[in-house]
N, C-alpha and C positions, 0 to 999 in steps of 0.2 A: 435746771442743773441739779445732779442726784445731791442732796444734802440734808441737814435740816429741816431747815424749812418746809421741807417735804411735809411734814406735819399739818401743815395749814391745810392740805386737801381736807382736812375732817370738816373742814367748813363748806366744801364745796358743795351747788346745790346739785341733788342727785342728777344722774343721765350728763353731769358733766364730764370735760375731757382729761383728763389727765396725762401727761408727756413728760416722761423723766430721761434725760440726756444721763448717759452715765461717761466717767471719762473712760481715757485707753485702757484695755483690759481689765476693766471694772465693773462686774453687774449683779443683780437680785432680783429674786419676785416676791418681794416682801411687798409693794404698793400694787403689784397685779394682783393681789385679794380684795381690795379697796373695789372692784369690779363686786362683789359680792355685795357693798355700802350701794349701789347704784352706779358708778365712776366706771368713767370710759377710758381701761388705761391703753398707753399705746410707749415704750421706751425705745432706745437709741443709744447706742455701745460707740465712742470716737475710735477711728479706726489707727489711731497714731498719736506715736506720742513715746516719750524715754523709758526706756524698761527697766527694771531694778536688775541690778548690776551681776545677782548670780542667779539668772532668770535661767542660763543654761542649766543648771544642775536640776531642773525640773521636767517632767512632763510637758506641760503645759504654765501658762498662766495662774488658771485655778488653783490647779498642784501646789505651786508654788505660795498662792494665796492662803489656800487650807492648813500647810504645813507651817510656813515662817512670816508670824506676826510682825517683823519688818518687814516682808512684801505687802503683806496687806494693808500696813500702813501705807508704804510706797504708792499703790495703786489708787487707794480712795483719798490721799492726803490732797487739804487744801490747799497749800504751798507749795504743789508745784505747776508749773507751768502744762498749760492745757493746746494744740492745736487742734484747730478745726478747720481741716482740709475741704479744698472745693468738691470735694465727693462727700464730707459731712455734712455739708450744708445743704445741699439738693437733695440730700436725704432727710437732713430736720425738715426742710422744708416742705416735701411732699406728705412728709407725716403730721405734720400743722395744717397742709391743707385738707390733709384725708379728714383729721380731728376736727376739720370746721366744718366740712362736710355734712360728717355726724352727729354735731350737733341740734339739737332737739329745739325746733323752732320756737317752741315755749321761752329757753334760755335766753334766746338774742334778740327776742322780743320784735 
């Protein structure tokens, strides 16, 4: 899940997988450069979930993210409530499989 934590990739050993689930309307390619360290990124956008309350007054999500740093809290904040729909999950899930796939038979030993 996008956070923190995320950090600890720098320990990953290279040609590893990397998989960042980002919540509703929330995303970056700050860890798709970690591909450059050797890291095999692959992320994931939740397709649902509460929208911040004056989401119309925007373009978009982005828009709204770019412009009013209480949306952007809204959107990445840890507090609030996350769903992960049966259409999220057969999609993490194909993307875990794809990442094990690709995994570099050295790593799994």
């Amino acid at each position: 899940i996008h956070g923190a934590n995320l950090v600890n990739a720098m320990f990953l050993p290279p040609r590893a997988q990397l998989v960042e689930i980002f919540p509703y309307r929330f995303d970056h390619d700050l860890f798709k450069y970690g591909s450059t360290a050797g890291l095999r990124y692959k992320s994931y956008r939740l397709t649902s979930g509460l929208d911040f309350p004056e989401i119309a007054e925007y373009v978009d999500s982005f828009d709204c993210i770019r412009k009013k740093e209480e949306c952007k809290v809204h959107y990445r904040s840890d507090d609030r409530e996350m769903t992960i729909t049966e259409e999220d999950f057969l999609s993490i899930w194909n993307i875990l499989k794809q990442a094990k796939e690709e995994l570099d038979p050295e790593l799994t030993g």
